[in-house]
C-alpha positions as CSV (number, residue, x, y, z in Angstrom):
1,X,-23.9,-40.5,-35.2
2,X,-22.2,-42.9,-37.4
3,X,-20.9,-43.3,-41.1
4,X,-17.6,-42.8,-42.8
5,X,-15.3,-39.9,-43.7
6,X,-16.8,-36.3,-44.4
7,X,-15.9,-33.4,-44.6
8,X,-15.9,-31.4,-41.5
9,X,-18.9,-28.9,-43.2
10,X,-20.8,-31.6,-43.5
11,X,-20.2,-33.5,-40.1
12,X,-20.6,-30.1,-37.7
13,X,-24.1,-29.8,-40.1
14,X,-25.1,-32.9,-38.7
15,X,-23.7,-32.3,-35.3
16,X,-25.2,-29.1,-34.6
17,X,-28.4,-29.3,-36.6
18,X,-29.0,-32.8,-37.7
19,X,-32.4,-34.6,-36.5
20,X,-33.0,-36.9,-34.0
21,X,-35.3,-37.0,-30.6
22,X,-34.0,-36.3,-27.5
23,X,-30.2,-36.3,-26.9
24,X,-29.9,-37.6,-30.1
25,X,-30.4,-34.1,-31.6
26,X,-28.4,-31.9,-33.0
27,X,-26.3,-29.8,-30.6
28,X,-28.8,-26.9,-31.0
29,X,-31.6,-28.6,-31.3
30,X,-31.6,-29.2,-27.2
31,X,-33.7,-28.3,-24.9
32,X,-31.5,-26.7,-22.9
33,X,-29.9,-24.7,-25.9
34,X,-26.5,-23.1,-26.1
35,X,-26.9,-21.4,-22.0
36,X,-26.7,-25.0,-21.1
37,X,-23.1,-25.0,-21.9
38,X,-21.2,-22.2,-22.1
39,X,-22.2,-18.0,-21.3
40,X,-21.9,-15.4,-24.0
41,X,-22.2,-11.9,-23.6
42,X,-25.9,-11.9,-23.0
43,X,-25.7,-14.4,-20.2
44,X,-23.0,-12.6,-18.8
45,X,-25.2,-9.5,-17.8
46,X,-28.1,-7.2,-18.3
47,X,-25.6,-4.6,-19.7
48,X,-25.0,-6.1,-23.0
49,X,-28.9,-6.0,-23.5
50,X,-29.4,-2.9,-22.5
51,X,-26.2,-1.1,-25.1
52,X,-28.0,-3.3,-27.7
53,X,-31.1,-1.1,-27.1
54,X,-29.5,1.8,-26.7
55,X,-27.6,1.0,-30.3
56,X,-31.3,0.0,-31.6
57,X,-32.6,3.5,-30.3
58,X,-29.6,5.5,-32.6
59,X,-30.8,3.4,-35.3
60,X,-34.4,4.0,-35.0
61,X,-33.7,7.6,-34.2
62,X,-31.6,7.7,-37.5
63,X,-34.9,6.3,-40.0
64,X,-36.8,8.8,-38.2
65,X,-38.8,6.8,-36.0
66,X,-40.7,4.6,-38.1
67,X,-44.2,3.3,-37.7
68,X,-42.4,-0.2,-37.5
69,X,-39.3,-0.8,-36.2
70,X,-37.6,-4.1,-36.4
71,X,-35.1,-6.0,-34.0
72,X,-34.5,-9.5,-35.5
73,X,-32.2,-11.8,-33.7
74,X,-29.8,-14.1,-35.9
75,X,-29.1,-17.3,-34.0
76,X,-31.0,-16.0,-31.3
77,X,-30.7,-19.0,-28.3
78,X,-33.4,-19.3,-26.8
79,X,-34.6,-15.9,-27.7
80,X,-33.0,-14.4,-24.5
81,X,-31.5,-11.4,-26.2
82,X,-34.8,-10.4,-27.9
83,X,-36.7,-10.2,-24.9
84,X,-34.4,-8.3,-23.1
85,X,-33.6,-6.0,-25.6
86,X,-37.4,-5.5,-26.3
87,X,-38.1,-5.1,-22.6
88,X,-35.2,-2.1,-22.3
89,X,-36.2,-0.1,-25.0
90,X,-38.4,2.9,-24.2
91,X,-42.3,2.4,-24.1
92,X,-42.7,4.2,-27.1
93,X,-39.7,3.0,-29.0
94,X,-41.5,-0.8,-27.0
95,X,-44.9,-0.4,-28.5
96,X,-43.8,0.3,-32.6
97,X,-40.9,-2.6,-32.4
98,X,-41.5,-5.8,-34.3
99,X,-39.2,-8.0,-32.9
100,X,-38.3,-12.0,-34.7
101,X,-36.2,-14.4,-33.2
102,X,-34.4,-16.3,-35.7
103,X,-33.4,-19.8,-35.1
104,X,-33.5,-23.5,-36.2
105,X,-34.4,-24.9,-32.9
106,X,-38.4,-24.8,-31.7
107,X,-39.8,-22.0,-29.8
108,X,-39.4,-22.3,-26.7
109,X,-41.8,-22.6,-23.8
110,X,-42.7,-19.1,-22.0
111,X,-41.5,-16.7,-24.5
112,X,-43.3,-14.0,-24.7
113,X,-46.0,-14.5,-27.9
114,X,-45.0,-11.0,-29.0
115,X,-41.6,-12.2,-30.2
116,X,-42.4,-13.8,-33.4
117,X,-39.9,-16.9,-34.0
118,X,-38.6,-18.3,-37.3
119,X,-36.3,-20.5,-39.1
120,X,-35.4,-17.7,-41.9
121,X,-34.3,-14.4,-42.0
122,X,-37.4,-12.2,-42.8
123,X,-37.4,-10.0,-45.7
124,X,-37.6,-6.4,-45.7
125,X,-35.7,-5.5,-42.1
126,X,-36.5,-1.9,-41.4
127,X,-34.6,-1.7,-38.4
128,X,-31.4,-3.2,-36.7
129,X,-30.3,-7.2,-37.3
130,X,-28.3,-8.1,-34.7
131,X,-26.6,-11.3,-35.0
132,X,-24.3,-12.4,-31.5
133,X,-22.1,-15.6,-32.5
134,X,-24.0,-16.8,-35.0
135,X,-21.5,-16.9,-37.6
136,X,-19.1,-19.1,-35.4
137,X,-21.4,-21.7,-35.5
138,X,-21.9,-21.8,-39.7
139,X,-20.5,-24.7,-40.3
140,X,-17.2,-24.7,-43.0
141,X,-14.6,-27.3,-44.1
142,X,-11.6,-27.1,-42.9
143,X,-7.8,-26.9,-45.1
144,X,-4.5,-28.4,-44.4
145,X,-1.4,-28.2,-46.1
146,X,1.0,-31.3,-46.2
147,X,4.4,-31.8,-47.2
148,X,3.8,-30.7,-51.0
149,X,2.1,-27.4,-49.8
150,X,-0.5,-27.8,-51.5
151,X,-4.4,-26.9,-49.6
152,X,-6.1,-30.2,-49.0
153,X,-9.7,-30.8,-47.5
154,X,-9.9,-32.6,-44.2
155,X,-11.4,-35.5,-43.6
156,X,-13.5,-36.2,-40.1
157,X,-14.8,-39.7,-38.9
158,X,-18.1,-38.0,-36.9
159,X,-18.2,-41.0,-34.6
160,X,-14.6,-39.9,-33.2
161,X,-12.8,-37.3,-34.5
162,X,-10.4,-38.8,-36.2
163,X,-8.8,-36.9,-39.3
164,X,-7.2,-38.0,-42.1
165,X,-6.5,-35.2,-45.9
166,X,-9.1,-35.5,-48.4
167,X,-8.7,-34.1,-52.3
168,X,-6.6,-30.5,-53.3
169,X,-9.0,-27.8,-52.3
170,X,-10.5,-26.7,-55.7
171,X,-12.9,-23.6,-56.9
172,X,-14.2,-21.1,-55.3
173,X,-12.8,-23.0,-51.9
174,X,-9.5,-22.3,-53.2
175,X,-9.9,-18.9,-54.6
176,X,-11.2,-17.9,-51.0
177,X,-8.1,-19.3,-49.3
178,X,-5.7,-17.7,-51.6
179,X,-7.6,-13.8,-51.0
180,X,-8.5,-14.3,-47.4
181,X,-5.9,-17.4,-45.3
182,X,-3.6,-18.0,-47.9
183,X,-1.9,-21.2,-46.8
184,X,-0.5,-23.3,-50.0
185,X,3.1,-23.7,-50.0
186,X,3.6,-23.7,-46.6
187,X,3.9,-27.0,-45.2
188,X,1.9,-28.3,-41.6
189,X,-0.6,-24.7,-41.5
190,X,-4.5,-24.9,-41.3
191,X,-7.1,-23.7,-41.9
192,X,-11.2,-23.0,-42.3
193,X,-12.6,-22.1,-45.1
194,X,-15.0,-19.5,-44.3
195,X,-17.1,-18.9,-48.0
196,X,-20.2,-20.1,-46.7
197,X,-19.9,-17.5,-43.8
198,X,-19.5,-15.1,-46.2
199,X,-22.4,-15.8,-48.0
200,X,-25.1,-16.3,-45.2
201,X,-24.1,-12.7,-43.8
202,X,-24.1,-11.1,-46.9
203,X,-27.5,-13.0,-47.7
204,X,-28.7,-11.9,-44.2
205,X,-27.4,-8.2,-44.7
206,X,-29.8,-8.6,-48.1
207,X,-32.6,-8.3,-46.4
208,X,-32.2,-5.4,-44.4
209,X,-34.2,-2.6,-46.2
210,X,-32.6,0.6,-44.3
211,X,-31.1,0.6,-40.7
212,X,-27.9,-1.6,-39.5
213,X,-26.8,-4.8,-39.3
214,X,-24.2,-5.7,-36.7
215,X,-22.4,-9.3,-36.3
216,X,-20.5,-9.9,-33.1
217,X,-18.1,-12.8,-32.8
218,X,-14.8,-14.3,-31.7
219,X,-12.9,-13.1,-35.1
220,X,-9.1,-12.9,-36.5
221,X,-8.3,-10.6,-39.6
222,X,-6.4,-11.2,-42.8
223,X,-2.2,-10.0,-41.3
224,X,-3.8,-12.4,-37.9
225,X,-5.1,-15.6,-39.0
226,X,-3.9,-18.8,-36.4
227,X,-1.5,-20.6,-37.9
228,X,-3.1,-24.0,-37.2
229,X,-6.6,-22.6,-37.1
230,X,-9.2,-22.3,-34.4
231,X,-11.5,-25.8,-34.1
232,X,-12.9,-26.5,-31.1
233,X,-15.5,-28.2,-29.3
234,X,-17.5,-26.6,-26.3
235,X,-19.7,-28.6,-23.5
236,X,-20.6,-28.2,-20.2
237,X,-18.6,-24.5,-19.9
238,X,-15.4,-26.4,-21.2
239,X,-13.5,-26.4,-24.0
240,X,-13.4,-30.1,-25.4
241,X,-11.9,-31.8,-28.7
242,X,-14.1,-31.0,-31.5
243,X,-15.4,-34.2,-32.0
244,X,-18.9,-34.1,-34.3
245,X,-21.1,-36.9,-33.0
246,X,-23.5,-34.2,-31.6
247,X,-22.0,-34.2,-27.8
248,X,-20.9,-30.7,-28.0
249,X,-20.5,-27.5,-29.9
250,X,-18.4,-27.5,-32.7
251,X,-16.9,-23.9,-33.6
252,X,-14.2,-21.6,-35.3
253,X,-13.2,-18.6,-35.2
254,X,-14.9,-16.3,-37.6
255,X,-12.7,-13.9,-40.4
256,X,-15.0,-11.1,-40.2
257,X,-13.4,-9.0,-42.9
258,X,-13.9,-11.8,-45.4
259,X,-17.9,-11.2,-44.5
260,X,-17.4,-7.4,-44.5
261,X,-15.9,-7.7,-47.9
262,X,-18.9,-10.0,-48.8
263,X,-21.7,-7.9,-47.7
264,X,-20.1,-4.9,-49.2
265,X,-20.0,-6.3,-52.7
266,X,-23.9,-8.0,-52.2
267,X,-24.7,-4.3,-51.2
268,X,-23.5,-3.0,-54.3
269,X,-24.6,-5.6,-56.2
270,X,-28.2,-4.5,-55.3
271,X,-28.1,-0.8,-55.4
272,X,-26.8,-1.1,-58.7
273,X,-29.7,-3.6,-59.6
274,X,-32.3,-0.8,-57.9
275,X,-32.6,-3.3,-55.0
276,X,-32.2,-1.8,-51.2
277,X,-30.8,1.4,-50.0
278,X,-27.2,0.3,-51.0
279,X,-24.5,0.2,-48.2
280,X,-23.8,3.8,-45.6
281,X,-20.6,2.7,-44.2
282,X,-18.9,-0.5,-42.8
283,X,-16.6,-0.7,-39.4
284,X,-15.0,-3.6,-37.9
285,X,-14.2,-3.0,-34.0
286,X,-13.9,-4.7,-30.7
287,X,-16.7,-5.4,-28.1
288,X,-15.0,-3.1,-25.5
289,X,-14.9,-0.1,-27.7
290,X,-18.3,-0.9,-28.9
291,X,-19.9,-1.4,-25.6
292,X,-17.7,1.7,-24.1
293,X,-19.4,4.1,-27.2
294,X,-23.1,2.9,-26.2
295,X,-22.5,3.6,-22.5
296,X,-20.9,0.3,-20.7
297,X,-17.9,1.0,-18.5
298,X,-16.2,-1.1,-15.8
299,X,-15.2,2.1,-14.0
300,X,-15.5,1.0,-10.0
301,X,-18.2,3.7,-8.9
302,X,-16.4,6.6,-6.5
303,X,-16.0,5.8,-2.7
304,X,-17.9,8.7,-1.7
305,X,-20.9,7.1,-3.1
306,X,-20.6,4.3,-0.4
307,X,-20.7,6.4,2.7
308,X,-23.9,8.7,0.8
309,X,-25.7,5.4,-0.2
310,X,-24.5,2.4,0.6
311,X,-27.0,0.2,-1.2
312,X,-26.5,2.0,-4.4
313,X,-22.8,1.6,-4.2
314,X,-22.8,-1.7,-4.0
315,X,-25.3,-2.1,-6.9
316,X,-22.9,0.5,-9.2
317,X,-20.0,-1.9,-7.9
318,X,-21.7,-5.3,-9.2
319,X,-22.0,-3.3,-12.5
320,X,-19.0,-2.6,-12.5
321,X,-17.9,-5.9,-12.0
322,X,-20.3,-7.2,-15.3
323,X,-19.2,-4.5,-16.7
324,X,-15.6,-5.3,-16.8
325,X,-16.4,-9.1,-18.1
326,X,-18.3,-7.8,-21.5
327,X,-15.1,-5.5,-21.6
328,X,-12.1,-7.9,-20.6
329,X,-8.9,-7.4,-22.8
330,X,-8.2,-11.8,-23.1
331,X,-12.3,-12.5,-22.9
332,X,-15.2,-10.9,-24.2
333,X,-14.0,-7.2,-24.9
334,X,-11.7,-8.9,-27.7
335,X,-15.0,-10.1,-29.8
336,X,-15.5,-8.9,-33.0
337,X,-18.1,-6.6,-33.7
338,X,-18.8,-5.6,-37.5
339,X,-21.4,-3.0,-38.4
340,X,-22.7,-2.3,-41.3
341,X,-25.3,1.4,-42.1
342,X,-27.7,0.4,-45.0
343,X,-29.3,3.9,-45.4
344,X,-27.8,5.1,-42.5
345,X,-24.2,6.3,-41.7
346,X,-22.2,4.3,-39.8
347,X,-22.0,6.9,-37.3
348,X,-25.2,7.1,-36.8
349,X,-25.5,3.1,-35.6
350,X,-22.5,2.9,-33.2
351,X,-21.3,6.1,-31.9
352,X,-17.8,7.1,-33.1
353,X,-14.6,6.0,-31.5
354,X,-10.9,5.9,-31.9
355,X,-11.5,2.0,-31.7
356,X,-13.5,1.9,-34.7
357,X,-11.4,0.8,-38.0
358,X,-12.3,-0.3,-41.5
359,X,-12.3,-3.9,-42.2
360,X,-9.2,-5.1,-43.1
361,X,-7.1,-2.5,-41.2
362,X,-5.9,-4.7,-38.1
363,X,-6.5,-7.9,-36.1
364,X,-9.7,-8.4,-34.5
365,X,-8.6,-10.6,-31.3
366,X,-8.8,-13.9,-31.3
367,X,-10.9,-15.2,-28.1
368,X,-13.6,-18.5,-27.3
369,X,-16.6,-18.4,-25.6
């Protein structure tokens, strides 16, 4: 990848998604997809698949067990997380589910042909949307204050990194920073400018006719943002300088209240237009109390287990053990996880917790892949 200086919403557009054969690709676009460099929660273990299910059974339970039940996975991989979720769910829950796999890369080779694979977020979702860092990987510009204060665009060179300030940060940019990472007047701070998050999950919320839609990522709130914001490249399971010539992922850190806030007001928007059900209740949380409410706990198994059944003590002790990763205060436990009822309470999606918290109300941690 080649040309002059851009934006960095445009350049990580290209990096990640741009076309190309072979390694010339996009990021995403490989055949060896995002596993190929770094584990997220559903490579780390069976668990986080199987809590999924459990969350999509409360959910289905909830719109009285449909004829048609719908899992569709945002930024789905390789469609590993739709397989396993559809193969843990009840046979009866297994036969009604429709389940999509939403992605911009090709189908893969192997999946299952019952797992129907798109580019677009289907209309009409009766059902649970479950989108697992997708938003991360939305690409935005990024903001930098200089010695005048004032919010200016970065500028990338794709071919190397390089940076150098662009124009003031204008319009709805601007308005965004000053509500939700309000930098300008404070000299040498960053950072990204996460409308067109905003908008894709409150365009994706949209089209959820009753049921839930749940976003988890690596995510910072409004009293929490990084001061120099959160940029960074990802290849071969190592953190790398976010360079954009398509080499390796290029990510940030998500501001999931911003998208709360954004789905919220879409929501409204359309119940007041007679569109869908209208909004049941928003919560912002963490992974560990999430995962902890639908059932997955890194409690080591007793001892007495071990001299009763020695084979299924050291099974309960490796789930333990994955257990603990999808939970770890500093790792995975500190993702994000944002939930949002349309035609459904809250409650009845994610079981409640004294984690659970409106959006807005704290920092989500902040934490990479």
């Amino acid at each position: 990848m080649s040309g002059g200086w851009t934006g960095w919403r445009d350049a990580t557009e290209q990096a990640l998604y741009g076309g190309g054969p072979g390694d010339r690709a996009g990021f995403y676009l490989r055949p060896e997809g995002p596993a190929g460099h770094f584990r997220t929660s559903v490579h780390a273990s069976p668990l986080f698949a199987g809590a999924v299910a459990r969350l999509v059974e409360s959910v289905d339970e909830a719109l009285g067990r449909p004829p048609v039940l719908d899992f569709v996975d945002v930024g789905a991989g390789r469609g590993e997380l739709t397989a396993a979720v559809a193969a843990a769910l009840p046979s009866g829950t297994a036969r009604r589910l429709r389940a999509t796999a939403v992605e911009r890369a090709a189908r893969p080779d192997g999946l299952d042909p019952r797992i129907a694979w798109t580019d677009a977020v289907p209309e009409g979702v009766t059902g649970v949307l479950f989108a697992n860092e997708w938003l991360d990987n939305v690409p935005v510009d990024v903001a930098a204050t200089g010695e005048d204060g004032v919010p200016r665009y970065v500028l990338v060179r794709p071919e190397d990194g390089a940076e150098r300030p662009g124009g003031p940060v204008a319009g709805a940019d601007a308005a965004w920073l000053e509500r939700w990472w309000p930098i300008a007047g404070r000299p040498g701070l960053r950072a990204e400018i996460g409308l067109p998050r905003d908008e894709a999950w409150a365009r994706a919320v949209a089209r959820v006719r009753r049921g839930a839609a749940v976003a988890v990522d690596y995510a910072h709130g409004r009293d929490a943002r990084p001061p120099f914001g959160t940029l960074a490249g990802f290849r071969g399971g190592r953190q790398v300088p976010p360079v954009p010539d398509g080499s390796c992922d290029v990510t940030a850190h998500v501001a999931l209240d911003a998208c709360a806030a954004a789905a919220e007001a879409e929501a409204a928007a359309g119940a007041a237009d007679g569109g869908a059900d209208g909004g049941a209740g928003t919560l912002l949380t963490t992974q560990r109390e999430a995962l902890r409410a639908l059932g997955v706990s890194g409690a080591r198994p007793p001892l007495s287990l071990a001299s009763r059944d020695p084979a299924a003590y050291v099974r309960a002790l490796a789930g333990a053990g994955e257990a603990a990763e999808l939970t770890a205060a500093g790792g995975l436990g500190d993702f994000g996880w944002l939930v949002h009822g349309v035609g459904v309470p809250v409650d009845r999606v994610l079981p409640p917790s004294a984690g659970h918290r409106p959006p807005g109300a704290g920092a989500v941690a902040d934490s990479g892949p």
